[in-house]
TORPAFI-984231 format. One line per 4 residues: their letters; for each residue x negated, y negated, z negated of N, C-alpha, C. Coordinates in steps of 0.02 Angstrom, whole numbers, plus 50000, padded with zeros to 5 digits. Example, Ala and Ser with C-alpha at 12.3 -4.5 7.8 and 13.67 -1.06 7.14 Angstrom:
2
AS> 49340,50284,49610,49385,50225,49610,49340,50165,49610; 49358,50112,49646,49316,50053,49643,49355,49998,49606 $
end
This chain:
377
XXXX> 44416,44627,42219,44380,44564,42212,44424,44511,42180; 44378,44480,42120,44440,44421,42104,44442,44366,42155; 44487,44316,42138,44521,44276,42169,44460,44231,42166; 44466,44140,42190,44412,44110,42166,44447,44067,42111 $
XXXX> 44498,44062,42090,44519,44042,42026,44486,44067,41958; 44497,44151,41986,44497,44194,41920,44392,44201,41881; 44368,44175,41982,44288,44208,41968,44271,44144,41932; 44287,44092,41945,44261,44029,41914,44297,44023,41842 $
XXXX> 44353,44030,41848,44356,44034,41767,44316,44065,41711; 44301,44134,41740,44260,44175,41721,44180,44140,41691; 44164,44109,41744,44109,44068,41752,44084,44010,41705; 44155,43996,41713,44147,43940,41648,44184,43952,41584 $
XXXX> 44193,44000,41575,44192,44048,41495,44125,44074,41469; 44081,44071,41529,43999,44083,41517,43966,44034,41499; 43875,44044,41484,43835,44022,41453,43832,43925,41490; 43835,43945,41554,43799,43907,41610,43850,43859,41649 $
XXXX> 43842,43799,41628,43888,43745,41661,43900,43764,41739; 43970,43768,41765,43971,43747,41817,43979,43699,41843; 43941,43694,41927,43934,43619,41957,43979,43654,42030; 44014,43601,42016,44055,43603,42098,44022,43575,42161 $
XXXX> 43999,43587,42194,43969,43552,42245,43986,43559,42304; 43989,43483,42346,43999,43475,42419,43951,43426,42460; 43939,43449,42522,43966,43494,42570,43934,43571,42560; 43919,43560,42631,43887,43641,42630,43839,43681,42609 $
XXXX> 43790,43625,42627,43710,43638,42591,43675,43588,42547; 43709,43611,42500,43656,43584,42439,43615,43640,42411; 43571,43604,42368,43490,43633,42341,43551,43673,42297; 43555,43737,42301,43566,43773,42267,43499,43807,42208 $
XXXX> 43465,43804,42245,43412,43855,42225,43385,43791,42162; 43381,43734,42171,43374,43681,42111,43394,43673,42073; 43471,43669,42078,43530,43686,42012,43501,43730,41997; 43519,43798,42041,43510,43860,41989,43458,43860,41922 $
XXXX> 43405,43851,41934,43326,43848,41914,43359,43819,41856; 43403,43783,41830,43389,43725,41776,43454,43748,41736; 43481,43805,41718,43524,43825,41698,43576,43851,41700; 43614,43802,41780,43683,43786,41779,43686,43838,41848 $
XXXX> 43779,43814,41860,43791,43901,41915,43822,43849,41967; 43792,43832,42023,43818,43792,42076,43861,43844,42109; 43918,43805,42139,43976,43823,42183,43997,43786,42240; 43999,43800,42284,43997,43769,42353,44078,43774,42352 $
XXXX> 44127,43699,42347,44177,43694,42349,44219,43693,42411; 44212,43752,42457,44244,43739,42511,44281,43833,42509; 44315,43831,42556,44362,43883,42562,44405,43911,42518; 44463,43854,42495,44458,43861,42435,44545,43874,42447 $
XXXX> 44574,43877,42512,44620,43898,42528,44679,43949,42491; 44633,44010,42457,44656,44064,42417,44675,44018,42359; 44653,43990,42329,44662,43931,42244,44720,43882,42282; 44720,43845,42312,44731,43804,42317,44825,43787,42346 $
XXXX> 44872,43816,42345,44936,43836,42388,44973,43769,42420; 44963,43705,42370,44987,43646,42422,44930,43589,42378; 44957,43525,42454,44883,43475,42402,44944,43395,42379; 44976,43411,42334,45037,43339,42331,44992,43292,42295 $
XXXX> 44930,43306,42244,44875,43264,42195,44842,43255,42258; 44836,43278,42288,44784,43248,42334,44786,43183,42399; 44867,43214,42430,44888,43160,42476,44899,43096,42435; 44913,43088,42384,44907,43039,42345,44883,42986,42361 $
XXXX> 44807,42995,42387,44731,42973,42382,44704,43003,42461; 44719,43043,42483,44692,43041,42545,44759,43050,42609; 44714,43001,42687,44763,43023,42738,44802,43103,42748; 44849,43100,42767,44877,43163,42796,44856,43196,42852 $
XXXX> 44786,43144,42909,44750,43172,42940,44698,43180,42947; 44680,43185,42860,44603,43225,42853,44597,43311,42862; 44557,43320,42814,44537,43380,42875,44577,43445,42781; 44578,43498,42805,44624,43544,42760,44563,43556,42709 $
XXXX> 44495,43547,42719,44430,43553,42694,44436,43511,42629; 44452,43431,42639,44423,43394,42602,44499,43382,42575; 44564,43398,42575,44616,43400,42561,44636,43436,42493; 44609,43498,42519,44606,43584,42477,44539,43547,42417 $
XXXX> 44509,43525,42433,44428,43515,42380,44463,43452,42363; 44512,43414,42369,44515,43351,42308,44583,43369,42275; 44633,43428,42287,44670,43446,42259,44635,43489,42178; 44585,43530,42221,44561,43607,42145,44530,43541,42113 $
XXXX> 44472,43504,42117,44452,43448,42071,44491,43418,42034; 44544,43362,42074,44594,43327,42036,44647,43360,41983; 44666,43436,42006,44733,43456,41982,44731,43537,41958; 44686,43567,42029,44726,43643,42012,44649,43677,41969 $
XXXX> 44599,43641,41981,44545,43673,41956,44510,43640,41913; 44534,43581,41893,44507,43534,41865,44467,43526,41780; 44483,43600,41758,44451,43632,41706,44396,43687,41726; 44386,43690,41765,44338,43748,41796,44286,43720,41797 $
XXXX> 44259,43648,41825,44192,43632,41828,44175,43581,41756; 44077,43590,41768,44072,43558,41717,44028,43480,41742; 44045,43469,41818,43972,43422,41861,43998,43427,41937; 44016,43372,41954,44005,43394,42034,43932,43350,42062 $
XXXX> 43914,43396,42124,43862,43351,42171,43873,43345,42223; 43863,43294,42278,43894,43263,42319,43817,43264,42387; 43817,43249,42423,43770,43229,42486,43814,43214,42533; 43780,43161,42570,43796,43112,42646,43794,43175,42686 $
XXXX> 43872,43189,42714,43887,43209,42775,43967,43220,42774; 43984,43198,42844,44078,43186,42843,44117,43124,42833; 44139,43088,42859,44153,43020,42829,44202,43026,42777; 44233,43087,42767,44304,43087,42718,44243,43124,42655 $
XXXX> 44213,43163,42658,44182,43196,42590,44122,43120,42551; 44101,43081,42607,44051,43050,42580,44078,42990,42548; 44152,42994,42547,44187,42953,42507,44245,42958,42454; 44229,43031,42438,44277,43075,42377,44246,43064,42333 $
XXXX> 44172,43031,42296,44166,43043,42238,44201,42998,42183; 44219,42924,42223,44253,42887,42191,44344,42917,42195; 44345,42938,42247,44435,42937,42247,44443,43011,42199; 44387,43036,42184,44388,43121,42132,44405,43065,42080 $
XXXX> 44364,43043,42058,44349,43014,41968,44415,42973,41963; 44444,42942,42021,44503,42890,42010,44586,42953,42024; 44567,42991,42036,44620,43037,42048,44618,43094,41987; 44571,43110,41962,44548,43139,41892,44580,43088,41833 $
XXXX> 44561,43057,41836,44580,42997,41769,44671,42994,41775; 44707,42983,41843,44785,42986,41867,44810,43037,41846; 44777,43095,41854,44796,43160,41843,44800,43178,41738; 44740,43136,41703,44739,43139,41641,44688,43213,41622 $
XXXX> 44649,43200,41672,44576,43262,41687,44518,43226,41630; 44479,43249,41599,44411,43230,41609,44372,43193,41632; 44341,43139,41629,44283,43127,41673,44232,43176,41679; 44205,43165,41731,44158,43224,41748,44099,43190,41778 $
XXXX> 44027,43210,41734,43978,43193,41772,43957,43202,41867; 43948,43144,41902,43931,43163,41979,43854,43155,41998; 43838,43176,42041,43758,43190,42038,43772,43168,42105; 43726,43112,42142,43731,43123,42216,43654,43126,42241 $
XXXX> 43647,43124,42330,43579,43148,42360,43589,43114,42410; 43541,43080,42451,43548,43060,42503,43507,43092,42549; 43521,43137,42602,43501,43152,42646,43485,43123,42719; 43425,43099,42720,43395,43025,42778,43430,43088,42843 $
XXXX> 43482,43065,42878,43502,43066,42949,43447,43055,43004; 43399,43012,43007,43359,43005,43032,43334,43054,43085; 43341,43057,43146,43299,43115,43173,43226,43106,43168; 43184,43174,43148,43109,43173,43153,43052,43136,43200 $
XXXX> 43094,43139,43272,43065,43109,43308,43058,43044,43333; 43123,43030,43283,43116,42929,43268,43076,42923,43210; 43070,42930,43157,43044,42910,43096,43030,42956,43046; 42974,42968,43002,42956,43021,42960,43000,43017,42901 $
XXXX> 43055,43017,42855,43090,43021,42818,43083,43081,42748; 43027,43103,42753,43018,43162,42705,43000,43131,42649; 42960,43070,42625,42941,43029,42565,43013,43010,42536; 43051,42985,42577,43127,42967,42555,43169,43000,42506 $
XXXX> 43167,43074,42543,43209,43138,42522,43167,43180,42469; 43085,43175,42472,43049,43203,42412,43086,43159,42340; 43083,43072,42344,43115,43057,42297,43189,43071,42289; 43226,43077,42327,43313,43096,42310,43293,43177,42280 $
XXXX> 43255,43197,42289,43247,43269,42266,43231,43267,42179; 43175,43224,42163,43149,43200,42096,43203,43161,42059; 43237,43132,42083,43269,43083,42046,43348,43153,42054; 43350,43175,42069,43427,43213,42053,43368,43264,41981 $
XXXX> 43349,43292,41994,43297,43327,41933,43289,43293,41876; 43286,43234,41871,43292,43187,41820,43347,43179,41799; 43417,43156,41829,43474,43145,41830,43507,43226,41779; 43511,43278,41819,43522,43362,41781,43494,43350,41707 $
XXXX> 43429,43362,41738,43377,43353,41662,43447,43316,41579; 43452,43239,41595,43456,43193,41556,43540,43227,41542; 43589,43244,41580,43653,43249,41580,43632,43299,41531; 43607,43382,41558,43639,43435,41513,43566,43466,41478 $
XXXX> 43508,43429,41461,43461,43437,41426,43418,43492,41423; 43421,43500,41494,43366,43551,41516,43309,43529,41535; 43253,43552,41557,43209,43549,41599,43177,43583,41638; 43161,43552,41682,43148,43585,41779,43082,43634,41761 $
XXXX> 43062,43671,41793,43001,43715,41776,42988,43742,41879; 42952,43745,41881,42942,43755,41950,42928,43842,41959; 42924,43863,41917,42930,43938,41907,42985,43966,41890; 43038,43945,41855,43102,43948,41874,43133,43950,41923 $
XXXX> 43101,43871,41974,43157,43855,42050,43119,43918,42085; 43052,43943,42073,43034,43993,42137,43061,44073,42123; 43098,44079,42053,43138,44139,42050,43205,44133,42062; 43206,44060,42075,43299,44050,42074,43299,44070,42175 $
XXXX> 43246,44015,42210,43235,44021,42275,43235,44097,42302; 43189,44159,42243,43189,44216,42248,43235,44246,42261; 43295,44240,42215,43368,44260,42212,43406,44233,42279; 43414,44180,42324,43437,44160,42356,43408,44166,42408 $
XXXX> 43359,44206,42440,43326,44218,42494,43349,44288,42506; 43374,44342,42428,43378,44387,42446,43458,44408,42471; 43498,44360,42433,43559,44334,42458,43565,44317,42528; 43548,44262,42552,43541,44247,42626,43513,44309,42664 $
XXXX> 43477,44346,42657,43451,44419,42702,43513,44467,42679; 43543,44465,42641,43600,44518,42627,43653,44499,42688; 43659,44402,42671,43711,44396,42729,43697,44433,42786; 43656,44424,42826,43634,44443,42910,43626,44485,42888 $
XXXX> 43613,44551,42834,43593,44595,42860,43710,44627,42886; 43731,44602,42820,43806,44613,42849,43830,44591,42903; 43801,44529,42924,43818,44497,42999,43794,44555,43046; 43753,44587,43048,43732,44636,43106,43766,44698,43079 $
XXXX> 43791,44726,43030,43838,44760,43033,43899,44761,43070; 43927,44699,43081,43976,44684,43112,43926,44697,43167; 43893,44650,43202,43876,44651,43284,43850,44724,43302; 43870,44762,43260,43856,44860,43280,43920,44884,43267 $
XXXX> 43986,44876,43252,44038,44889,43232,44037,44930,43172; 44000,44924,43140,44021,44965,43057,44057,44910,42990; 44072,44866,43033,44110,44835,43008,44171,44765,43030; 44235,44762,43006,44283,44724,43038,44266,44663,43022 $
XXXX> 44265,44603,43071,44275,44538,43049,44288,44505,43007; 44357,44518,42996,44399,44527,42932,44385,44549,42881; 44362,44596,42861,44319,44606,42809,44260,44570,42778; 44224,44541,42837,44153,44520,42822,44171,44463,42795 $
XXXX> 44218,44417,42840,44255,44352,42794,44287,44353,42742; 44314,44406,42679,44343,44401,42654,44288,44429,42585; 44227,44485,42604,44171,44464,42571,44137,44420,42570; 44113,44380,42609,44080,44306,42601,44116,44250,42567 $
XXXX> 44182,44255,42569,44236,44227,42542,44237,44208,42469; 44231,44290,42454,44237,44301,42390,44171,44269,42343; 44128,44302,42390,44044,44305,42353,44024,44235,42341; 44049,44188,42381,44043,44102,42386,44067,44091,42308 $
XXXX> 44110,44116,42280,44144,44113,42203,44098,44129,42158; 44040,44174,42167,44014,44217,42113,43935,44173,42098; 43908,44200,42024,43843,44166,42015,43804,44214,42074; 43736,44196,42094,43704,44221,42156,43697,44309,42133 $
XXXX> 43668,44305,42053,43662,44377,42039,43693,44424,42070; 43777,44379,42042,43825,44420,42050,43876,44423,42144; 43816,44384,42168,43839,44388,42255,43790,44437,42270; 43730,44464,42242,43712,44477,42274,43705,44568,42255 $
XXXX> 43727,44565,42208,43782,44641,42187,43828,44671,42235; 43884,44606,42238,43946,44624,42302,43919,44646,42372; 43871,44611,42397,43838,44600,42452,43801,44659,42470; 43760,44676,42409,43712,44759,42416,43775,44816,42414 $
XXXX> 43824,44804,42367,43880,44869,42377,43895,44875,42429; 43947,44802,42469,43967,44831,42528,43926,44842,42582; 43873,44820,42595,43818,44858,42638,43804,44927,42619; 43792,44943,42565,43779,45034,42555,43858,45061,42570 $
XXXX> 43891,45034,42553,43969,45064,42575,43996,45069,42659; 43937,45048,42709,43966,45053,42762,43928,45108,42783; 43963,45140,42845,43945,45222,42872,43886,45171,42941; 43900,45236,42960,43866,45225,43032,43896,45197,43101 $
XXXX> 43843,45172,43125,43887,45121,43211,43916,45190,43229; 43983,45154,43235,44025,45194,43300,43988,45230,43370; 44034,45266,43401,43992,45292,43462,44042,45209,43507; 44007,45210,43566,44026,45137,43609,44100,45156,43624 $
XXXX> 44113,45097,43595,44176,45081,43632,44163,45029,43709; 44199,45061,43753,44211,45039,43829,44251,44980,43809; 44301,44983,43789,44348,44923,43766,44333,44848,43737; 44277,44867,43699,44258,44808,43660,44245,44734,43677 $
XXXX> 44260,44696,43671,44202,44636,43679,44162,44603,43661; 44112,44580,43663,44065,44549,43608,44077,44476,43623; 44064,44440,43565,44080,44364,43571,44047,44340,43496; 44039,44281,43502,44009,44235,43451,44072,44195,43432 $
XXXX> 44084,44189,43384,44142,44140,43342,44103,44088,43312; 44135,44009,43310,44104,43967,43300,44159,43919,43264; 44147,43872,43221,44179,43840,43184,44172,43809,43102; 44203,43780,43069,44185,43751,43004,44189,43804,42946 $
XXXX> 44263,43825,42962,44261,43871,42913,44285,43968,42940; 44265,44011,42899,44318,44045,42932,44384,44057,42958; 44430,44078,43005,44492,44062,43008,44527,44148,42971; 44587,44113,42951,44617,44137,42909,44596,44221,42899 $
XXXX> 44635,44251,42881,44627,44333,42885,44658,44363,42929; 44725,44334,42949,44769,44354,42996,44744,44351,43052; 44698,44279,43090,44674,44273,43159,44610,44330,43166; 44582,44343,43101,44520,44381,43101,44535,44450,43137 $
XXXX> 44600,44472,43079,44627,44543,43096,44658,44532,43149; 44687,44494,43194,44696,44486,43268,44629,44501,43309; 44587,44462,43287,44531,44469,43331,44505,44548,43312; 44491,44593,43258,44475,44649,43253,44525,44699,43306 $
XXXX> 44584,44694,43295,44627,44713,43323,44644,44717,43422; 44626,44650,43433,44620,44652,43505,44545,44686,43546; 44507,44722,43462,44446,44742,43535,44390,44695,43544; 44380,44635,43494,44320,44613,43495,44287,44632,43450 $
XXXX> 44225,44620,43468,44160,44638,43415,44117,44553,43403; 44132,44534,43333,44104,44465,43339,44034,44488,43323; 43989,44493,43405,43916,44480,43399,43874,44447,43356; 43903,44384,43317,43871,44329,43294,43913,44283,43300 $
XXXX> 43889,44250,43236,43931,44162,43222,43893,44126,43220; 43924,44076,43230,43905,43996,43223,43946,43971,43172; 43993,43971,43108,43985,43946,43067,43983,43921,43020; 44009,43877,43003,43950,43832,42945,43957,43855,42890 $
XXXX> 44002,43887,42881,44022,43912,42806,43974,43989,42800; 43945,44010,42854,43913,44055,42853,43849,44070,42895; 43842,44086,42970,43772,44066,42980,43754,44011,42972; 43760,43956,42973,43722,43892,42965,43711,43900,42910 $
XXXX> 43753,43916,42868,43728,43912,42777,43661,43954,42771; 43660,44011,42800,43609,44069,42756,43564,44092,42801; 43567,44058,42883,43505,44086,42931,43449,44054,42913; 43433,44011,42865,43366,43981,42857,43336,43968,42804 $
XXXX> 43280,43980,42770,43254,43943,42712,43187,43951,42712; 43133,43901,42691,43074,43902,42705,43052,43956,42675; 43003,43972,42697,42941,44036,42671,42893,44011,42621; 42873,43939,42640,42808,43928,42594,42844,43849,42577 $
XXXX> 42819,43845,42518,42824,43764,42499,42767,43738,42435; 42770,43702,42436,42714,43652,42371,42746,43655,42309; 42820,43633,42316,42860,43608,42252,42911,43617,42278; 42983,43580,42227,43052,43600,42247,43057,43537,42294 $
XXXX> 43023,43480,42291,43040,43430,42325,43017,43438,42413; 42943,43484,42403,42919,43498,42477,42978,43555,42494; 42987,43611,42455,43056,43651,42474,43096,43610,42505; 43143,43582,42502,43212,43544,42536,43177,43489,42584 $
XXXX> 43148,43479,42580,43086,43427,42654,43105,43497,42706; 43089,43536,42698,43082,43585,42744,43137,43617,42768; 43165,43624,42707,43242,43667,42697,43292,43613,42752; 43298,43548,42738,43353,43522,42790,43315,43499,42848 $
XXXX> 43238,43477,42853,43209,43479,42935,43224,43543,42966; 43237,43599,42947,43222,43665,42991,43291,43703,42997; 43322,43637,42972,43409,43701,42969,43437,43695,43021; 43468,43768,43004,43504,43792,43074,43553,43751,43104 $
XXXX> 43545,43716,43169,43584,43660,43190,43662,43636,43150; 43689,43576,43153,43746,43569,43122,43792,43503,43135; 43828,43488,43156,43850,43427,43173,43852,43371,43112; 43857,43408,43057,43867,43365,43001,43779,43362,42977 $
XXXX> 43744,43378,42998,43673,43350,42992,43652,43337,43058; 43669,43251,43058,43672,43227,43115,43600,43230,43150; 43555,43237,43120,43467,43243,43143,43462,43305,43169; 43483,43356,43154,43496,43430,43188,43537,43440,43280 $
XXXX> 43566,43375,43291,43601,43392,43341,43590,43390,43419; 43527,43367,43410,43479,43377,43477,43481,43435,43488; 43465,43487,43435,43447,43558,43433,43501,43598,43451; 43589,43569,43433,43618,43616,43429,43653,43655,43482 $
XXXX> 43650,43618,43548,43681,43669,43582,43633,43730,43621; 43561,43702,43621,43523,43755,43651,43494,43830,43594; 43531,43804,43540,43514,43864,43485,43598,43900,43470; 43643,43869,43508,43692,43918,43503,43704,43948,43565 $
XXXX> 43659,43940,43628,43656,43950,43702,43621,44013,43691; 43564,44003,43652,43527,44048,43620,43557,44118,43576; 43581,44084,43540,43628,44135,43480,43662,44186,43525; 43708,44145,43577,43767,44195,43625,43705,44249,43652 $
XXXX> 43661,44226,43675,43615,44262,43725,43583,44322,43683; 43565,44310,43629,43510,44364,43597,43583,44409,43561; 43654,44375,43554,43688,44433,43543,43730,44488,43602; 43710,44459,43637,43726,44473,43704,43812,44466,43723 $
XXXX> 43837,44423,43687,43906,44411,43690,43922,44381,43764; 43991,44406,43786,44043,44371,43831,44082,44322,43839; 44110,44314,43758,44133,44266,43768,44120,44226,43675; 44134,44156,43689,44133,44124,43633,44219,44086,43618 $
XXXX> 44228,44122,43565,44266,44076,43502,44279,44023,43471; 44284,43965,43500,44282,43895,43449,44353,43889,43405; 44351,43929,43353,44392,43898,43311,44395,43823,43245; 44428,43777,43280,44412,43710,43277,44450,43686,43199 $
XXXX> 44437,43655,43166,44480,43643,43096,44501,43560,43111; 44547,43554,43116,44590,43508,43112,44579,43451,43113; 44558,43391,43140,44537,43329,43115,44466,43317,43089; 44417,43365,43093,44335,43379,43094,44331,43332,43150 $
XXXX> 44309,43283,43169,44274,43257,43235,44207,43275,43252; 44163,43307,43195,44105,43312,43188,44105,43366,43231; 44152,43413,43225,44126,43494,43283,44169,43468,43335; 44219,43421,43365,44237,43427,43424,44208,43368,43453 $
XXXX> 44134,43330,43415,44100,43265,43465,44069,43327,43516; 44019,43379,43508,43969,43409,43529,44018,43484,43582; 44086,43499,43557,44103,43542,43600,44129,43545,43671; 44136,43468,43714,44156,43475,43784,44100,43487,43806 $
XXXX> 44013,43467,43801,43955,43487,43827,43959,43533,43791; 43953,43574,43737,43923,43647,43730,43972,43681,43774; 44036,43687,43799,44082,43707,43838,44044,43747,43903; 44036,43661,43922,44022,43640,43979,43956,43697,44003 $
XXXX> 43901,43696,43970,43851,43729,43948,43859,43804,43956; 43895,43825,43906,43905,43916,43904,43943,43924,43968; 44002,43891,43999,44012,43915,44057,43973,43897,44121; 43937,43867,44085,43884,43871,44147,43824,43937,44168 $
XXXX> 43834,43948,44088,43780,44004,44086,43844,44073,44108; 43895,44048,44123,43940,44145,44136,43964,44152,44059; 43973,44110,44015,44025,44148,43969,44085,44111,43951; 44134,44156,43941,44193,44160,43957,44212,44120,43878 $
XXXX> 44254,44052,43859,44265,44006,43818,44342,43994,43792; 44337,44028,43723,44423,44030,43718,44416,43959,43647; 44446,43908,43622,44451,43854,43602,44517,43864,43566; 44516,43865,43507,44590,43861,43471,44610,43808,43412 $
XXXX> 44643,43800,43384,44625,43716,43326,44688,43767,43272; 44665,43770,43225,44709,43804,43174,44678,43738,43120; 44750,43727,43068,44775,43681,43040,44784,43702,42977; 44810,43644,42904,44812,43663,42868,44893,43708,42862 $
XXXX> 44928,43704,42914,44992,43716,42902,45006,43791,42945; 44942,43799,42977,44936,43850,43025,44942,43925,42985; 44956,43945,42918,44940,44002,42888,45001,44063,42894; 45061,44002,42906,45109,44050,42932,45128,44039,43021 $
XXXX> 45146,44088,43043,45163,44085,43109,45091,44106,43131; 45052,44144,43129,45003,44140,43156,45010,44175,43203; 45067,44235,43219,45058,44275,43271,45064,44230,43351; 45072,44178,43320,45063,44113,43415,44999,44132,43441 $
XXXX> 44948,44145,43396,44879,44161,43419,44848,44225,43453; 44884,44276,43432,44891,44343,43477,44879,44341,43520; 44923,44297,43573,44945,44305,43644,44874,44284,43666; 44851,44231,43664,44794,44166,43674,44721,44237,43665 $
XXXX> 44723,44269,43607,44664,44322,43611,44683,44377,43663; 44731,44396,43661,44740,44454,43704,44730,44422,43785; 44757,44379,43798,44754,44348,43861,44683,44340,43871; 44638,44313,43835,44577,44267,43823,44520,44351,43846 $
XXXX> 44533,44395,43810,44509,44476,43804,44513,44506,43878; 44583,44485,43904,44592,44509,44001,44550,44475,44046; 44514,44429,44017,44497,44371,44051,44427,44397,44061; 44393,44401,44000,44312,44412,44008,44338,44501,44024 $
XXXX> 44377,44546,44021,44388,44627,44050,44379,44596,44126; 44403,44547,44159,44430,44532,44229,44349,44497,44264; 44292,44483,44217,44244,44479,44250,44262,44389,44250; 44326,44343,44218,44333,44269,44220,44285,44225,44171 $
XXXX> 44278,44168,44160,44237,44127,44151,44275,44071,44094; 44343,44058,44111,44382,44032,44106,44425,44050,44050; 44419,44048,43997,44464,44058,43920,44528,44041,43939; 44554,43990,43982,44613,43953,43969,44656,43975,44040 $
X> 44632,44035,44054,44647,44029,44126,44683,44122,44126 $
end
């Protein structure tokens, strides 16, 4: 698999502008439709080896997310895109589009067209907000349109939506590979990894191989444990292959870089604008879609339960406040329900030394074997 340096270069040696985009869920399926090859600028860890353009311009206790994504923009990737797009969520991302363009220009980059969206926060049950977001939907369509001289066709967005529905069902169908053991953790993150780099076609090539490339579920392992892993991004490869290694089986995730991204997308819509009305009312809970967070701890109470996991995983990213406002009640919560809660915070500096984390899984693994409740205990 290439690198994500090498796939995006690639990318933009092609026909089709690339657009860098942050955060997590943007209208992919909208870009697509209109020419261009959207890229979800996060995990960008593999590209990215230190951020010196970046501290420049941001605190030293932001998060390794928005650190790593204003370094590849400003410095290390800064020929790769041809557009970034932006949406309200995070207090450090919803204020990079100015410190990109002023750290681009320092650097002696390009200007680069920015596209932004406002996504109404609003919960449903205070105020109807869908007229709001139909227009942020129209007016970014206009905005594409005028920059790179295309035009929108609504039979386009429902083959682009086509392509990306079959993508998202590829994910889970690999997520339940793992929760049957025909496949390592570690692995599954380092294909999703990859595939996050590629145009959808070409994710969803990688995605059909390594699913036909896996054998059959194991006979049961007695040893195992099942557990749900939860967090912003994946954690490294090393904690993964720890966790493969100690005997868990990750049942299911929570996140964001992966189930939250691909467990949901509407079935029926009117237009692309009724599409994303639907698409962010119905998404899979998220701290950074602050209208979602009523929902979120009884749909990951949920998640543990229908995977029938023991214990849960919070691997926490660094200076996110957004996943550690909601985790002393979801805590609170799963051990209430009997499952066993291991909590770890890996950093941007965390990539070496990781074997500190061993002990904490293996210990954490005796704990739910011992019939305990208690991750930390």
């Amino acid at each position: 698999m290439e690198t994500p340096l090498q796939a995006m270069a690639r990318m933009k040696a092609g026909p089709r502008p690339v657009i860098g985009c942050l955060p997590l869920y943007p209208p992919l399926e909208l870009i697509h439709s209109m020419g261009l090859t959207p890229v979800v600028l996060w995990g960008l860890s593999d590209a990215v080896s230190g951020v010196p353009d970046a501290d420049r311009h941001l605190q030293n206790y932001v998060c390794s997310v928005a650190r790593r994504l204003a370094q590849f923009v400003i410095r290390d990737g800064k020929d790769l895109i041809d557009g970034l797009f932006f949406y309200n969520a995070g207090d450090t991302l919803r204020n990079l589009p100015e410190i990109l363009r002023e750290g681009r220009a320092l650097a002696g980059a390009s200007p680069l067209p920015m596209f932004r969206m406002h996504v109404p926060m609003t919960s449903p049950a205070q105020a109807d907000s869908s007229g709001y977001l139909k227009q942020e939907i129209e007016a970014l369509i206009c905005s594409l349109e005028k920059q790179y001289g295309v035009t929108f066709s609504e039979d386009r967005f429902a083959e682009s939506v086509f392509l990306y529905r079959r993508m998202r069902s590829l994910c889970l169908q690999l997520e339940q590979a793992v929760a049957e053991g025909r496949m390592g953790f570690a692995d599954f993150c380092r294909t999703l990894m990859a595939a996050n780099f590629l145009e959808v076609s070409e994710q969803i090539a990688l995605l059909a191989s390594t699913l036909d490339g896996l054998g059959s579920p194991p006979a049961t392992d007695d040893e195992s444990v099942r557990v749900v892993v939860s967090g912003i991004l994946p954690s490294p490869s090393a904690f993964c292959e720890m966790m493969d290694q100690a005997g868990f089986v990750v049942a299911g995730n929570d996140l964001a870089f992966m189930h939250r991204s691909y467990a949901h997308a509407p079935e029926t819509w009117a237009d692309a604008a009724d599409y994303y009305v639907k698409f962010y009312k119905s998404h899979f809970p998220c701290p950074t879609l602050l209208f979602s967070s009523d929902r979120r701890v009884d749909a990951i109470i949920d998640r543990v339960r229908q995977a029938g996991a023991k214990g849960f995983v919070f691997v926490g990213e660094k200076f996110c406040e957004y996943e550690y406002f909601d985790f002393p009640y979801l805590e609170k919560r799963l051990r209430d329900q009997g499952v066993a809660v291991l909590a770890v915070e890996i950093s941007m500096d965390d990539n070496v030394g990781m074997e500190t984390f061993r002990t904490r899984l293996e210990a954490f693994k005796e704990v739910i074997d011992g019939g305990g409740r208690n991750g930390d205990k």
